[in-house]
N, CA, C and O of each residue as an XYZ file, in Angstrom:
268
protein
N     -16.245    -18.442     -6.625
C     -14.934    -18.228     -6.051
C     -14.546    -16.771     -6.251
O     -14.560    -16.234     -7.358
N     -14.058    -15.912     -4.670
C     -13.779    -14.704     -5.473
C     -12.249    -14.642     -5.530
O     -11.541    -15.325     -4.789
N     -11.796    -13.828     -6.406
C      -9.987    -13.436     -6.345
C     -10.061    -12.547     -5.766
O     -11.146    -11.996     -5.580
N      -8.825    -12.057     -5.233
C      -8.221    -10.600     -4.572
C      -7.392    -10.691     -5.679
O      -7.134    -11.502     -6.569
N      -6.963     -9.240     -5.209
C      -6.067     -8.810     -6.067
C      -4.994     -7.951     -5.214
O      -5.252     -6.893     -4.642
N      -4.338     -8.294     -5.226
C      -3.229     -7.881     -4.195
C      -2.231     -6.767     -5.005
O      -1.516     -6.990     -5.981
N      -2.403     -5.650     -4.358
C      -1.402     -4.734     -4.930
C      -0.139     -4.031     -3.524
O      -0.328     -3.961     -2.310
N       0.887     -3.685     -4.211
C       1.608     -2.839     -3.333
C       0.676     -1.902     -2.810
O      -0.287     -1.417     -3.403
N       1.169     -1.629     -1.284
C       0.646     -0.258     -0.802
C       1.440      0.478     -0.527
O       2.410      0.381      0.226
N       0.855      1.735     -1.482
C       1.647      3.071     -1.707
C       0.580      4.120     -0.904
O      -0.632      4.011     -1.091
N       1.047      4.970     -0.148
C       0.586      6.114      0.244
C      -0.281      7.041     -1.084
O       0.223      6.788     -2.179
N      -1.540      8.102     -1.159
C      -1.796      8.520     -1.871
C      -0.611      9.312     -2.611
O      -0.487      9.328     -3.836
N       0.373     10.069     -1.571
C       1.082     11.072     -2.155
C       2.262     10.210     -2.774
O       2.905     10.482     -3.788
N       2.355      9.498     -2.234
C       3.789      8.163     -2.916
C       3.440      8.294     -4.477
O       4.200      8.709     -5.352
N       1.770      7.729     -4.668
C       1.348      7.771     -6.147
C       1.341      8.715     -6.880
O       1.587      8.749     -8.086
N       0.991      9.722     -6.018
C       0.882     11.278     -6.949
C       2.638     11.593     -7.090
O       2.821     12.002     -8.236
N       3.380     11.563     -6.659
C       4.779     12.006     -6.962
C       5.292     11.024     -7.734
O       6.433     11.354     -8.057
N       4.890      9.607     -8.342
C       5.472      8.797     -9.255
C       4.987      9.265    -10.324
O       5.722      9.522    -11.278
N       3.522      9.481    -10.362
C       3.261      9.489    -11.484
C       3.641     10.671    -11.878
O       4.303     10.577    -12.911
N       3.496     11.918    -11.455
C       3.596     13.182    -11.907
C       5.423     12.848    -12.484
O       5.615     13.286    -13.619
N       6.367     12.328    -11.992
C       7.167     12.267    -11.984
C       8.132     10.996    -13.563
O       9.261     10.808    -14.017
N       6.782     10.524    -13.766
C       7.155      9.960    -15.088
C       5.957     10.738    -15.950
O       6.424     11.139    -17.016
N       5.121     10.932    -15.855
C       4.372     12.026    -16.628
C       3.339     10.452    -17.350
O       2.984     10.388    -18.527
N       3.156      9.767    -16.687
C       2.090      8.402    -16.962
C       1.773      7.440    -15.937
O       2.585      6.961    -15.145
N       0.230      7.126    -16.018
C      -0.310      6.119    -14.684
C      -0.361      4.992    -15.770
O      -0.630      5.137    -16.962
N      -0.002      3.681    -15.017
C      -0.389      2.110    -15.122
C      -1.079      2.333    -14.610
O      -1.509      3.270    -13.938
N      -1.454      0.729    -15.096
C      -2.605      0.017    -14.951
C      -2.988     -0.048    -13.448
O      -4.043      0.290    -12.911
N      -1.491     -0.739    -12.733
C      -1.387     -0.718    -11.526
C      -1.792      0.934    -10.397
O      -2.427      1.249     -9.391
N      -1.185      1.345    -11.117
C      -1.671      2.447     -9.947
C      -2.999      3.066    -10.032
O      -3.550      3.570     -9.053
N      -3.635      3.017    -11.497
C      -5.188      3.487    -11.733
C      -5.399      2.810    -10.666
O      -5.372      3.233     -9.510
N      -5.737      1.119    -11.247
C      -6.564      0.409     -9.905
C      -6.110      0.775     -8.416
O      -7.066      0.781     -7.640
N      -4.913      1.073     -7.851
C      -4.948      1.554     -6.808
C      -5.748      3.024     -6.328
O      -6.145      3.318     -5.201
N      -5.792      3.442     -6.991
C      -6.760      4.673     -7.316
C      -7.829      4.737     -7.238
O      -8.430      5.545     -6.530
N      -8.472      3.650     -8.163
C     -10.096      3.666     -8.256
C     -10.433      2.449     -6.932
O     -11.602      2.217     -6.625
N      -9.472      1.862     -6.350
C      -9.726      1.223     -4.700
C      -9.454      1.837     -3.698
O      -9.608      1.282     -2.610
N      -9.035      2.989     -3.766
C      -9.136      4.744     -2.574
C     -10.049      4.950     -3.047
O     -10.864      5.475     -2.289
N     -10.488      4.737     -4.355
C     -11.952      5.917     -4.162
C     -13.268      4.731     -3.774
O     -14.168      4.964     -2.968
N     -13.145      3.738     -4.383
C     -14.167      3.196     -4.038
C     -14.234      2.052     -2.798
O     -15.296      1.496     -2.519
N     -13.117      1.798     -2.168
C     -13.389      1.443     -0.628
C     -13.338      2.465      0.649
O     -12.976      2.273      1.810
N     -13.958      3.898     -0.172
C     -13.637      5.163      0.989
C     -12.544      5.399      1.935
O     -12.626      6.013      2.999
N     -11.504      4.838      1.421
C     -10.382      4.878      2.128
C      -9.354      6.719      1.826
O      -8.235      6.986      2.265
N      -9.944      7.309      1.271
C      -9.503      8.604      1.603
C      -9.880      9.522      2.368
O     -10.540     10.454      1.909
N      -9.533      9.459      3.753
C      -9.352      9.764      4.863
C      -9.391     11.694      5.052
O     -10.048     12.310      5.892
N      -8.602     12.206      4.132
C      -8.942     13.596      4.852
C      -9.209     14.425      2.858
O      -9.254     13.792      1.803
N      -9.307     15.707      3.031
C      -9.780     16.142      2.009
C      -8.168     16.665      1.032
O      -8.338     17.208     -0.060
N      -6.866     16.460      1.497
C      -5.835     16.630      0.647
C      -5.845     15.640      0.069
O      -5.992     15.795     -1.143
N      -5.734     14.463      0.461
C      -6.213     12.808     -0.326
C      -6.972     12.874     -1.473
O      -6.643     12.525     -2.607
N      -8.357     13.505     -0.967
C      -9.341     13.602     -2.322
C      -8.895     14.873     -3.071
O      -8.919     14.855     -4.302
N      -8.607     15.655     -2.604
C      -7.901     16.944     -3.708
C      -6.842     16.264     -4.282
O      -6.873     16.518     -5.487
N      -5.708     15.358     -3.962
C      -4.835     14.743     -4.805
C      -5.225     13.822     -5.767
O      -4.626     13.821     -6.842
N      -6.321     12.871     -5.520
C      -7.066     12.235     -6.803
C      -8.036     12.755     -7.656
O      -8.449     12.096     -8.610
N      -8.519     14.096     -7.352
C      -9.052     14.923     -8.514
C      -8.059     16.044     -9.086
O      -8.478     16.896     -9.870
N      -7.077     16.016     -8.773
C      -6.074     16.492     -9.250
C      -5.523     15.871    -10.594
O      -5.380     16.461    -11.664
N      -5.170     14.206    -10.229
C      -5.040     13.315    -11.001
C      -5.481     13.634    -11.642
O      -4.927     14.443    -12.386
N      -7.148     13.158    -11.911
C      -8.030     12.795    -12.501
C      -8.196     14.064    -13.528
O      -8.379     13.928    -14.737
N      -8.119     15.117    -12.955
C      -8.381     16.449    -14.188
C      -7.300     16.493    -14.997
O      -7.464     17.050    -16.083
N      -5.728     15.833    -14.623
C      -4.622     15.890    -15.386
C      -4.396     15.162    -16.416
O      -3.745     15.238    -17.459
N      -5.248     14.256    -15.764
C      -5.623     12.846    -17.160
C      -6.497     13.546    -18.276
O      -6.086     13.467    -19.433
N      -7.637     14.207    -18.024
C      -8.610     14.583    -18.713
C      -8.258     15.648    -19.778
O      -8.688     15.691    -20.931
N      -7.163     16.731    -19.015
C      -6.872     17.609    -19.825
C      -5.048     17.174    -20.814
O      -4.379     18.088    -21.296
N      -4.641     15.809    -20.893
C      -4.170     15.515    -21.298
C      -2.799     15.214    -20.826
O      -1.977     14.483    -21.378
N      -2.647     16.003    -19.527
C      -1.290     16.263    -19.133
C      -0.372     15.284    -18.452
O       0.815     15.505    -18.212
N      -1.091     14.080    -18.135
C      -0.842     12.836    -18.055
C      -1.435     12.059    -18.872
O      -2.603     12.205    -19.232
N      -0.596     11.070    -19.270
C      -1.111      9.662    -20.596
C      -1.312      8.355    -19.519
O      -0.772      8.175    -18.427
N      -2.154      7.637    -20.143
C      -3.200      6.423    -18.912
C      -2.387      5.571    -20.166
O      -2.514      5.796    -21.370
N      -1.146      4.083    -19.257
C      -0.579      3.308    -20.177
C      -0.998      2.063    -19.552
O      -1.218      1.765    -18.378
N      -1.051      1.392    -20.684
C      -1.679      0.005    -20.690
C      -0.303     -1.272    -20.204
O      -0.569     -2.472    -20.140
């Protein structure tokens, strides 16, 4: 049996201005994140510059990943 998992749909930039905007990603929006990247659904190259944007902000600390 498989599940879905049904999430709100938020625009990439919807996500990038929440999160930047509380200064932390859920759970919820990672997985929306890592399902743009991995159902190739990012469409032009500001999309993918906005999730490696993310992704380096996480790394270098400047966003906190909350459970």
């Amino acid at each position: 049996m498989r599940t879905e998992v049904l999430l709100p749909e938020y625009t990439i930039s919807e996500l990038y201005f929440n999160i930047w905007k509380s200064g932390t990603i859920d759970r919820t929006q990672f997985h929306q994140i890592q399902y743009a990247i991995n159902s190739q659904s990012l469409k032009n190259s500001d999309e993918r510059r906005i999730v490696s944007r993310l992704l380096y902000a996480v790394r270098r600390g400047w966003l906190s990943v909350m459970d």
